[in-house]
PDB file of the backbone (N, CA, C, O) and the ligand in Angstrom, with CONECT records:
HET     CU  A 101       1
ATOM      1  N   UNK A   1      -1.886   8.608  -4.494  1.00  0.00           N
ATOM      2  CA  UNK A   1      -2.789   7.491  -4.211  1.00  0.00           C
ATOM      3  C   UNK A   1      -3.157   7.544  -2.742  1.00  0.00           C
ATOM      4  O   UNK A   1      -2.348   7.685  -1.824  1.00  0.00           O
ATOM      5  N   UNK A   2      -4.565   7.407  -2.616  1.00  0.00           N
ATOM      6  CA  UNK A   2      -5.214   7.659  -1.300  1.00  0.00           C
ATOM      7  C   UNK A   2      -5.420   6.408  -0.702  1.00  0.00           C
ATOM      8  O   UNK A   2      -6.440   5.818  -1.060  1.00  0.00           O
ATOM      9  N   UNK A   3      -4.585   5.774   0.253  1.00  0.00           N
ATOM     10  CA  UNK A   3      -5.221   4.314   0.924  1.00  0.00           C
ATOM     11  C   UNK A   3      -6.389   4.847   2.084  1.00  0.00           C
ATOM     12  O   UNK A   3      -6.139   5.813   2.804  1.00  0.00           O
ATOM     13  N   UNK A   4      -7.635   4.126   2.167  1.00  0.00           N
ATOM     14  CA  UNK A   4      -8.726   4.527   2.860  1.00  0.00           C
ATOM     15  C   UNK A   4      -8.960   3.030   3.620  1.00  0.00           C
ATOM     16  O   UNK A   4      -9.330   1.980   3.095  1.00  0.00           O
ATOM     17  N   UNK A   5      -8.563   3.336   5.257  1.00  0.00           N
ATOM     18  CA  UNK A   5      -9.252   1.897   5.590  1.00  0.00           C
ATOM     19  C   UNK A   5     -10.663   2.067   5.903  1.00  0.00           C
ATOM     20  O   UNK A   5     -10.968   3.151   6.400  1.00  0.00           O
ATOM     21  N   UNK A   6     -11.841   0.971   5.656  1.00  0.00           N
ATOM     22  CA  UNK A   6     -13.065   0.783   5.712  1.00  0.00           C
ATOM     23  C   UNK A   6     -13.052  -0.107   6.397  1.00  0.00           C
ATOM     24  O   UNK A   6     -14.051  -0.823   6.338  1.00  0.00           O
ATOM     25  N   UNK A   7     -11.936  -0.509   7.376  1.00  0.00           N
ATOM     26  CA  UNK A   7     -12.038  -2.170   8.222  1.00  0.00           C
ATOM     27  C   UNK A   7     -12.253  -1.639   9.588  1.00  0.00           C
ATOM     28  O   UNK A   7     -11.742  -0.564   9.902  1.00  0.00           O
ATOM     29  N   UNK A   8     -12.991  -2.334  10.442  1.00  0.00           N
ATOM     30  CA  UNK A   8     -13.078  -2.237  11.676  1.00  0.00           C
ATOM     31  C   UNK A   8     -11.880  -2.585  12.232  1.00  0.00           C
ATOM     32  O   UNK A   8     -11.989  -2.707  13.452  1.00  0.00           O
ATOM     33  N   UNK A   9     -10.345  -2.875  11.653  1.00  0.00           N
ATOM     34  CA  UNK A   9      -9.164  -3.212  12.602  1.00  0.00           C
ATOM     35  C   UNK A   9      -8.042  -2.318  11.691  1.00  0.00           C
ATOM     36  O   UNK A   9      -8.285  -2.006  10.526  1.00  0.00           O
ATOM     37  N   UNK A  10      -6.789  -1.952  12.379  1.00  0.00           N
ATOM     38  CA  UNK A  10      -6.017  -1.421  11.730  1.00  0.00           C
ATOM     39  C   UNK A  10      -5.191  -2.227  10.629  1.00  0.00           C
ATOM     40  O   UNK A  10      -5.154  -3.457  10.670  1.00  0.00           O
ATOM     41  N   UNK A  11      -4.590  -1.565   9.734  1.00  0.00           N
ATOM     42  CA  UNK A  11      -3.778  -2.306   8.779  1.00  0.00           C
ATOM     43  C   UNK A  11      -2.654  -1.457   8.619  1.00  0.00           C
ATOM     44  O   UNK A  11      -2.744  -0.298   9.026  1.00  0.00           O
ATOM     45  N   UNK A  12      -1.609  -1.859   8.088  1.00  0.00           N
ATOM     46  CA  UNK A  12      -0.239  -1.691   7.802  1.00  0.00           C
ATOM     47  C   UNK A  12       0.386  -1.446   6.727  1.00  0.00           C
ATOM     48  O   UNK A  12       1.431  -2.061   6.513  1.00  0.00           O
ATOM     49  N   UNK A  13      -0.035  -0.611   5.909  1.00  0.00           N
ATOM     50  CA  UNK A  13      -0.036  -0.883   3.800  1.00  0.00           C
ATOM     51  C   UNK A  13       1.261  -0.559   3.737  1.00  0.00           C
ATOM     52  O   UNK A  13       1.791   0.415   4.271  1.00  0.00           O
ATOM     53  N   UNK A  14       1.925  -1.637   2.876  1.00  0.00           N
ATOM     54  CA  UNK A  14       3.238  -1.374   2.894  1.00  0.00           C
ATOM     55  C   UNK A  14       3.383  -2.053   0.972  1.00  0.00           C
ATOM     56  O   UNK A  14       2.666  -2.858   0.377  1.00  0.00           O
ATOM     57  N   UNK A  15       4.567  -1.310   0.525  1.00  0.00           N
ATOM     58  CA  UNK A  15       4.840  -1.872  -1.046  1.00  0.00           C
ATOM     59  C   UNK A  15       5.684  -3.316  -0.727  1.00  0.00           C
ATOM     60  O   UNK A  15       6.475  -3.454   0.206  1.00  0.00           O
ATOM     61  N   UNK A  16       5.396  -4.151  -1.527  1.00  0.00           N
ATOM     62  CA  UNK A  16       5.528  -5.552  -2.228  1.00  0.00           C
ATOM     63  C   UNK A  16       7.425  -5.013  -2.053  1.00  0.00           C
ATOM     64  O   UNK A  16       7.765  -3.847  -1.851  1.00  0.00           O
ATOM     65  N   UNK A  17       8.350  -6.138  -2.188  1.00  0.00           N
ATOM     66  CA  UNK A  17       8.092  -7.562  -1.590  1.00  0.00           C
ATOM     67  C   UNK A  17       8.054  -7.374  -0.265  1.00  0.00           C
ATOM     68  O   UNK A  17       8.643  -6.397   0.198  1.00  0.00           O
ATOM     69  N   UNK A  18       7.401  -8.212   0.534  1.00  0.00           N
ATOM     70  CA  UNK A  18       7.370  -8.092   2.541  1.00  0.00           C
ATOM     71  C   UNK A  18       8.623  -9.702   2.071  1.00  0.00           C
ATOM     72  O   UNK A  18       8.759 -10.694   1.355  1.00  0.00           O
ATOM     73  N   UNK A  19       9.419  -8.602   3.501  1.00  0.00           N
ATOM     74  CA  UNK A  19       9.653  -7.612   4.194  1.00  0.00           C
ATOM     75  C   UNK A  19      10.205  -6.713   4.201  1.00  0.00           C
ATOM     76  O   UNK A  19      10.276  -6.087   5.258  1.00  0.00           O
ATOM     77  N   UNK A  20      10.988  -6.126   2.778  1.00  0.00           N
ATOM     78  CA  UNK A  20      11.630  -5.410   2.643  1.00  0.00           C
ATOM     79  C   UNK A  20      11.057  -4.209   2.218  1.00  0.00           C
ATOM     80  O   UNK A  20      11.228  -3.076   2.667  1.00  0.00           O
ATOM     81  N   UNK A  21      10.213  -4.672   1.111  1.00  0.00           N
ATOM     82  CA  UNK A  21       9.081  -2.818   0.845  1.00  0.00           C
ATOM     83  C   UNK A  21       9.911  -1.926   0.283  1.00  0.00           C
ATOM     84  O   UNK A  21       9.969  -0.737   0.595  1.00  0.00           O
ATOM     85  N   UNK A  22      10.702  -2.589  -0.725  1.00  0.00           N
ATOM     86  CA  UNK A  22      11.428  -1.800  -1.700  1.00  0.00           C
ATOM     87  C   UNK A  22      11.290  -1.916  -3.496  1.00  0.00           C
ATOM     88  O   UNK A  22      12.165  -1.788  -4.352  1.00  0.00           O
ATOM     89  N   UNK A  23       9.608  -2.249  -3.646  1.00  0.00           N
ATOM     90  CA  UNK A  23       9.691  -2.124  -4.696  1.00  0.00           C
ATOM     91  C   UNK A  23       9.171  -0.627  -4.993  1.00  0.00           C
ATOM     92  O   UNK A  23       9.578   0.231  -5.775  1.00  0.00           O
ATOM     93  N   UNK A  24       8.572  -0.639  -4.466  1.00  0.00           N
ATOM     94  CA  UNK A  24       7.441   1.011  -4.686  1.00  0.00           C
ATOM     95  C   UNK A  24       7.188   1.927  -3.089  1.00  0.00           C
ATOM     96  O   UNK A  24       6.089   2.159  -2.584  1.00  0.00           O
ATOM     97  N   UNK A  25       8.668   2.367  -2.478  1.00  0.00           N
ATOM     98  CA  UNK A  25       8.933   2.673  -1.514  1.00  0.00           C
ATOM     99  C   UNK A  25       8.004   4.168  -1.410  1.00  0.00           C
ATOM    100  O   UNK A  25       8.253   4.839  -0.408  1.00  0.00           O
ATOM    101  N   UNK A  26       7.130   4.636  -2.214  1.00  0.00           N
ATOM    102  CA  UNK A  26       6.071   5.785  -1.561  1.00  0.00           C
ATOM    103  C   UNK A  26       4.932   5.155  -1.061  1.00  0.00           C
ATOM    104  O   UNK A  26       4.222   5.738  -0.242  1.00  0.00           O
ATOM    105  N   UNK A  27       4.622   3.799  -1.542  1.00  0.00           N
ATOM    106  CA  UNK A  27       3.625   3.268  -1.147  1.00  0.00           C
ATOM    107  C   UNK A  27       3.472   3.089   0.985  1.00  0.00           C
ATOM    108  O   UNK A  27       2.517   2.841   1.722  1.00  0.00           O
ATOM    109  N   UNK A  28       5.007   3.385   1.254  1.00  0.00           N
ATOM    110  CA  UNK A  28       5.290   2.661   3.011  1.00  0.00           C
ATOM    111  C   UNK A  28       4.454   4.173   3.415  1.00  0.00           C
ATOM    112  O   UNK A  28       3.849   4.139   4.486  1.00  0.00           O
ATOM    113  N   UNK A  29       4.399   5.325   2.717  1.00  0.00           N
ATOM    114  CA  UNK A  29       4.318   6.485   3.692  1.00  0.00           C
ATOM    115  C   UNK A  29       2.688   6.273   3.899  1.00  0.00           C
ATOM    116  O   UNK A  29       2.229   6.794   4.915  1.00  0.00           O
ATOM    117  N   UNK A  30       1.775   5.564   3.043  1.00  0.00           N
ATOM    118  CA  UNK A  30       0.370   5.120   3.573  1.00  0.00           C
ATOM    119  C   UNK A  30       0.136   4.759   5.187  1.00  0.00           C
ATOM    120  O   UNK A  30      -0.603   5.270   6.028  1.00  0.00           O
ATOM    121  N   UNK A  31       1.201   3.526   5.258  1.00  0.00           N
ATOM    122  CA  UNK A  31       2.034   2.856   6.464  1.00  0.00           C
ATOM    123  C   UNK A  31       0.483   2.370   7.492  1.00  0.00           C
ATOM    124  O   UNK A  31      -0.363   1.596   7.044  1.00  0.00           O
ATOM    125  N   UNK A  32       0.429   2.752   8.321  1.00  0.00           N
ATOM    126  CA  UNK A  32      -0.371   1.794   9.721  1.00  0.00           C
ATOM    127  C   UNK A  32      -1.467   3.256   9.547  1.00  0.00           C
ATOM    128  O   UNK A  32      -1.425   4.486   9.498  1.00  0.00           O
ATOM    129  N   UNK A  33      -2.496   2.001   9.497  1.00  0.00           N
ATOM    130  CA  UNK A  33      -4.049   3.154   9.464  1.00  0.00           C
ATOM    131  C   UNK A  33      -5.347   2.626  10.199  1.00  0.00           C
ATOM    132  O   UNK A  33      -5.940   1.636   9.770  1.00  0.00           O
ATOM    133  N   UNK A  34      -5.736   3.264  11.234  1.00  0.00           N
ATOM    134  CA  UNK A  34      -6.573   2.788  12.421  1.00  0.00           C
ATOM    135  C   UNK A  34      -7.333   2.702  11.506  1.00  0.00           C
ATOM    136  O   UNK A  34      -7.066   2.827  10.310  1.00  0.00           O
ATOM    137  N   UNK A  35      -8.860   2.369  12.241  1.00  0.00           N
ATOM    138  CA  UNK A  35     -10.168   2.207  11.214  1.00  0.00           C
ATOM    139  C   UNK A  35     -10.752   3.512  10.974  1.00  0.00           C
ATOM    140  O   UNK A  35     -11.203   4.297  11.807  1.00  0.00           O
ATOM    141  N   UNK A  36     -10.674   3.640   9.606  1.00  0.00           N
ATOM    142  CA  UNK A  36     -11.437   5.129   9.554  1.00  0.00           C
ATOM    143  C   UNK A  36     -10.740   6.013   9.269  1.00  0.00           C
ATOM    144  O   UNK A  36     -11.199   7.098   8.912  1.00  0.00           O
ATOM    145  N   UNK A  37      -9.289   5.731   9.367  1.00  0.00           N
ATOM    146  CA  UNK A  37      -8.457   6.558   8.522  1.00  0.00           C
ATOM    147  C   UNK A  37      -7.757   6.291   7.700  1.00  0.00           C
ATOM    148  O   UNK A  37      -7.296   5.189   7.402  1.00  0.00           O
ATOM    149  N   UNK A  38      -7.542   7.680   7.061  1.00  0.00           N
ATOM    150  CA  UNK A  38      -6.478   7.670   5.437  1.00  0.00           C
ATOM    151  C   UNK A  38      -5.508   8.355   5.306  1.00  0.00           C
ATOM    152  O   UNK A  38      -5.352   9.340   6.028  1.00  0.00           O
ATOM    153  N   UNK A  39      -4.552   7.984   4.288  1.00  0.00           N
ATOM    154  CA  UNK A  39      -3.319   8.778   4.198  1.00  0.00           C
ATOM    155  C   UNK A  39      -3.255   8.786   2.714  1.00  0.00           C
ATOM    156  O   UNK A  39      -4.014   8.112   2.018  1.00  0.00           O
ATOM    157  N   UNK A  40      -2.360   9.543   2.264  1.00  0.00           N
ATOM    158  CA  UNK A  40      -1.753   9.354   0.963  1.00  0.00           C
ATOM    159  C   UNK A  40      -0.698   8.962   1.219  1.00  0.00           C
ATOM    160  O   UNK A  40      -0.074   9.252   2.240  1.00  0.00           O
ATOM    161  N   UNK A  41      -0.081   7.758  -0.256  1.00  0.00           N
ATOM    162  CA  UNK A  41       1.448   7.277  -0.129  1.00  0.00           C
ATOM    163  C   UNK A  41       2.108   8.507  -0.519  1.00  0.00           C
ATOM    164  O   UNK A  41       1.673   9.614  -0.202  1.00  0.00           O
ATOM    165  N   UNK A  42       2.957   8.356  -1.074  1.00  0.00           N
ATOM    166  CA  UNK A  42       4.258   9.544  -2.031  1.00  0.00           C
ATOM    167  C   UNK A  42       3.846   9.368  -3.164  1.00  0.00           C
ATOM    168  O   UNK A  42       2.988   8.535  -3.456  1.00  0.00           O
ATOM    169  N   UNK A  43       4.422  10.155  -3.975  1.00  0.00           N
ATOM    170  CA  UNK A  43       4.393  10.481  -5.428  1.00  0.00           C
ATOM    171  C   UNK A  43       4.948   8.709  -5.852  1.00  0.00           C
ATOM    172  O   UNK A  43       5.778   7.973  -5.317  1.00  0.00           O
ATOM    173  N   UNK A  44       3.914   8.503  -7.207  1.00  0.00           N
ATOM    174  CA  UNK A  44       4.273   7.285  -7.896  1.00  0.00           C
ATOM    175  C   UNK A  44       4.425   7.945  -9.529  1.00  0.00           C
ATOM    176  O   UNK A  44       3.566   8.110 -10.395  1.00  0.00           O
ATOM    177  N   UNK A  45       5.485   8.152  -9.523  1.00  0.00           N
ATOM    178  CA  UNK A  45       5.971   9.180 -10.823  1.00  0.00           C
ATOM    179  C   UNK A  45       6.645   7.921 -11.581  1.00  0.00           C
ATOM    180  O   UNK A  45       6.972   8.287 -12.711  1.00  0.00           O
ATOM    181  N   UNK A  46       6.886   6.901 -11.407  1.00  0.00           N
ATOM    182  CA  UNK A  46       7.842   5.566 -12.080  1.00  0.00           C
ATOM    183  C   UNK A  46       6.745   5.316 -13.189  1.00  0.00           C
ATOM    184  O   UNK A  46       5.635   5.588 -12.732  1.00  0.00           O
ATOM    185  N   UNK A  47       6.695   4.852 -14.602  1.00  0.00           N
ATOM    186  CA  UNK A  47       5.545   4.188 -15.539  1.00  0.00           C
ATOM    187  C   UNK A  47       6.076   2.383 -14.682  1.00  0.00           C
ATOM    188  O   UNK A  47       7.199   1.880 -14.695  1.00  0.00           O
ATOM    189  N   UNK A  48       4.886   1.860 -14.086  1.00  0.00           N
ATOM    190  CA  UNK A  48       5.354   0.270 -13.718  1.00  0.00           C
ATOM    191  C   UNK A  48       4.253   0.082 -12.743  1.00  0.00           C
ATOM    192  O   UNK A  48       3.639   0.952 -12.125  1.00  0.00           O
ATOM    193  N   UNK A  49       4.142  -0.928 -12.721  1.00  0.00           N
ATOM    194  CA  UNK A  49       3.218  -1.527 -11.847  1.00  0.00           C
ATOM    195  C   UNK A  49       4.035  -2.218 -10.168  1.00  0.00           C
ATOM    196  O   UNK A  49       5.010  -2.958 -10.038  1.00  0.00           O
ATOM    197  N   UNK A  50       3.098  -1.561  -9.077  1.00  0.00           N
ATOM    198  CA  UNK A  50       3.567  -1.879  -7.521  1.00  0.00           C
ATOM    199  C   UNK A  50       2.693  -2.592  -6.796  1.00  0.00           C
ATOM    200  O   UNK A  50       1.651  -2.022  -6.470  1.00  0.00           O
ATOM    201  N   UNK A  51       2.851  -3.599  -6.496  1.00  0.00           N
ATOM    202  CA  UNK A  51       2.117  -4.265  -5.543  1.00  0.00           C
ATOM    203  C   UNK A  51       2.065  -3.870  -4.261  1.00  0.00           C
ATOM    204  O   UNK A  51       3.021  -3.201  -3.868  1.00  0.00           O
ATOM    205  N   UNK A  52       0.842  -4.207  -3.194  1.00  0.00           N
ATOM    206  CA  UNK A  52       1.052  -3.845  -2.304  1.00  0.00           C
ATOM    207  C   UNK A  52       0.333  -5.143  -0.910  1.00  0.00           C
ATOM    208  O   UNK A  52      -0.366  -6.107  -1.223  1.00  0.00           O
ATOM    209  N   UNK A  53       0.645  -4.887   0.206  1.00  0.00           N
ATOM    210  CA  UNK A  53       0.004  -5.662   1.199  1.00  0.00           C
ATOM    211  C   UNK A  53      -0.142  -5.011   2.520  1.00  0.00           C
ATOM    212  O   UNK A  53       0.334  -3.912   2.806  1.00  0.00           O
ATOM    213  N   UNK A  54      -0.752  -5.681   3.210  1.00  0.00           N
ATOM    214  CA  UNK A  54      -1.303  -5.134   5.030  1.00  0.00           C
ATOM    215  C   UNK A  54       0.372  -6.151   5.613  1.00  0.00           C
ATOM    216  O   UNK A  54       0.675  -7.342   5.534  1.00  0.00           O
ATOM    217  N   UNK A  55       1.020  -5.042   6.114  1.00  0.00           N
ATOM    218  CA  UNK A  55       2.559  -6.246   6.832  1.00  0.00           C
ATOM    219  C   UNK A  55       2.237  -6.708   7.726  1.00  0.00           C
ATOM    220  O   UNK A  55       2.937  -7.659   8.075  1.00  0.00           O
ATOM    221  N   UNK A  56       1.052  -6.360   8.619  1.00  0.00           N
ATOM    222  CA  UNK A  56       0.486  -7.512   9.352  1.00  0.00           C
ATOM    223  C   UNK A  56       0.078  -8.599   9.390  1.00  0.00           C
ATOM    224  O   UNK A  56      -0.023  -9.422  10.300  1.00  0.00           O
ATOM    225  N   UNK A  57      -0.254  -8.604   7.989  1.00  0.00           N
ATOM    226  CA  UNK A  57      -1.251  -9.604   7.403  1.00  0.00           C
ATOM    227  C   UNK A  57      -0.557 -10.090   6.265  1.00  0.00           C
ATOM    228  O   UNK A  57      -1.351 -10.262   5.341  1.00  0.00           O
ATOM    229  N   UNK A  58       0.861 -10.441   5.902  1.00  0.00           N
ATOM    230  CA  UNK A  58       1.127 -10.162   4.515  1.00  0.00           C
ATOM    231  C   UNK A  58       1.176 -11.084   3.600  1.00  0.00           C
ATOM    232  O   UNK A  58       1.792 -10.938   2.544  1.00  0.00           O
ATOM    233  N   UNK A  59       0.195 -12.656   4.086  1.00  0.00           N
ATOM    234  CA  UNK A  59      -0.145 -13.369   3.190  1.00  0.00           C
ATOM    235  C   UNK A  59      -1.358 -13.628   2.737  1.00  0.00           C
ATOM    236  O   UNK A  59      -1.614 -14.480   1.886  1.00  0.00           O
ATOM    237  N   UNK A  60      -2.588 -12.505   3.590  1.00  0.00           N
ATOM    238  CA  UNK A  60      -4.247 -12.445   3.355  1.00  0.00           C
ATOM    239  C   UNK A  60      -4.193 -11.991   1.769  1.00  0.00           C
ATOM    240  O   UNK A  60      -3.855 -10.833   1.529  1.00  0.00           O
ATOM    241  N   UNK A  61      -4.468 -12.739   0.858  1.00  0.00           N
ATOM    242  CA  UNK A  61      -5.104 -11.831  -0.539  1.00  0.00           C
ATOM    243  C   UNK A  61      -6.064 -10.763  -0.604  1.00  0.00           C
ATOM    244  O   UNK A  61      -6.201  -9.902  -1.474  1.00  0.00           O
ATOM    245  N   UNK A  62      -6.687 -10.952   0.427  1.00  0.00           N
ATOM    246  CA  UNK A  62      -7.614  -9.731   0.224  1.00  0.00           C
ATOM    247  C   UNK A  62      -7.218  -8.336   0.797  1.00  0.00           C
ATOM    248  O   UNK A  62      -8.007  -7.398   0.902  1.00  0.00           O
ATOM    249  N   UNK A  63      -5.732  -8.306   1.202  1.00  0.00           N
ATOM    250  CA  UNK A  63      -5.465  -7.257   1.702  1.00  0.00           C
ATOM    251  C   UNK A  63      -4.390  -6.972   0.902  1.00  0.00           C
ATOM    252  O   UNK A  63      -3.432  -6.254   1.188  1.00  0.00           O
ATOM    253  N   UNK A  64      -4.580  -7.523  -0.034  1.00  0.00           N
ATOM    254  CA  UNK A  64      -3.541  -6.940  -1.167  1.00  0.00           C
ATOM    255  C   UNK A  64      -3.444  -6.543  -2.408  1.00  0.00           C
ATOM    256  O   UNK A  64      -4.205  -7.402  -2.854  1.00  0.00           O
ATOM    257  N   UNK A  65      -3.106  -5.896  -3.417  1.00  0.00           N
ATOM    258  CA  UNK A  65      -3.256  -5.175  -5.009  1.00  0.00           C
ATOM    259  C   UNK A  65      -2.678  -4.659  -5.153  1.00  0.00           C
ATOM    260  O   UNK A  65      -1.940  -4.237  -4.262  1.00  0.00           O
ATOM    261  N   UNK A  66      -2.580  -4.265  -6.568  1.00  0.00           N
ATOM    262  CA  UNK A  66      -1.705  -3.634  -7.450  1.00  0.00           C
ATOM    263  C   UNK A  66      -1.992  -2.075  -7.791  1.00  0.00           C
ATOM    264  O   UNK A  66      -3.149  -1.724  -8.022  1.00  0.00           O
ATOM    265  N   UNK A  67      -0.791  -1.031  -7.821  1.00  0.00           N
ATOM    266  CA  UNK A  67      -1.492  -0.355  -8.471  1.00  0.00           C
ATOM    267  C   UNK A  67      -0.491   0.562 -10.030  1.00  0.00           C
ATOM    268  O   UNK A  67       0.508   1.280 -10.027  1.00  0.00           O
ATOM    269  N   UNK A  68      -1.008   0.272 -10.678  1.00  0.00           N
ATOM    270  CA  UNK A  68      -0.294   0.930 -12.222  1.00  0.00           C
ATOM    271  C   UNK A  68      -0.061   1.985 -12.596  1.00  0.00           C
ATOM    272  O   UNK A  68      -0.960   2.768 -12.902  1.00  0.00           O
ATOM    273  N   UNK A  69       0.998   2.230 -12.655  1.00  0.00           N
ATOM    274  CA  UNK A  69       2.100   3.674 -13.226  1.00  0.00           C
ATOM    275  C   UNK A  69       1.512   3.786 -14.784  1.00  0.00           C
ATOM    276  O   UNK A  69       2.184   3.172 -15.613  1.00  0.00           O
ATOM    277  N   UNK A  70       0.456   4.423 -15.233  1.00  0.00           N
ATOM    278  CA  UNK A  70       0.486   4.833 -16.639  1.00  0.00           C
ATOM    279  C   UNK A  70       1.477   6.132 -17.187  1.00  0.00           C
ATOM    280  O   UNK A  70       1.894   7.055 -16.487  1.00  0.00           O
ATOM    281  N   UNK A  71       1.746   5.900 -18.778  1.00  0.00           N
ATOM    282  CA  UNK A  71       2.279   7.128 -19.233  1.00  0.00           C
ATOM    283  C   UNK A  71       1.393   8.475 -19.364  1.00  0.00           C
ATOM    284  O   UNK A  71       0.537   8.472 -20.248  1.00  0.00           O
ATOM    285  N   UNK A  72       1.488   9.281 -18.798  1.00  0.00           N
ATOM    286  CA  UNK A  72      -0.074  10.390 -19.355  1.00  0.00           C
ATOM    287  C   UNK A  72      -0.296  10.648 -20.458  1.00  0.00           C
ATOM    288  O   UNK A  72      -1.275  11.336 -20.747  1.00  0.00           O
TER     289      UNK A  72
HETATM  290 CU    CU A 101       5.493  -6.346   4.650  1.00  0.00          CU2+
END
């Protein structure tokens, strides 16, 4: 999974729950992304659904979603 920031300010993508970021711990390697850049998290090999948020920000809704582990 590719996090892409499109914001004119940096963000912090970190996995659900803040502050600990231990539900979907590949999601932290996204981590702090100036404007204009991207990273990939880690492998999300689990079938389950991970939430995620900006830890800067980690009660804005709009800086936050889910993303779903299907079976292939
Ligand atoms: Cu957090």
């Amino acid at each position: 999974m590719t996090f892409v920031n499109n914001d004119t300010v940096s963000h912090d993508m970190s996995s659900d729950p803040h502050p600990d970021h231990t539900d979907c711990p590949a999601i932290n390697q996204a981590g702090f992304l100036r404007p204009g850049q991207r990273r990939e998290s880690g492998n999300l090999n689990e079938v389950r659904t991970c939430g995620f948020h900006d830890h800067d920000d980690p009660t804005n809704r709009r800086l936050q979603g889910t993303i779903t582990i299907r079976q292939p």
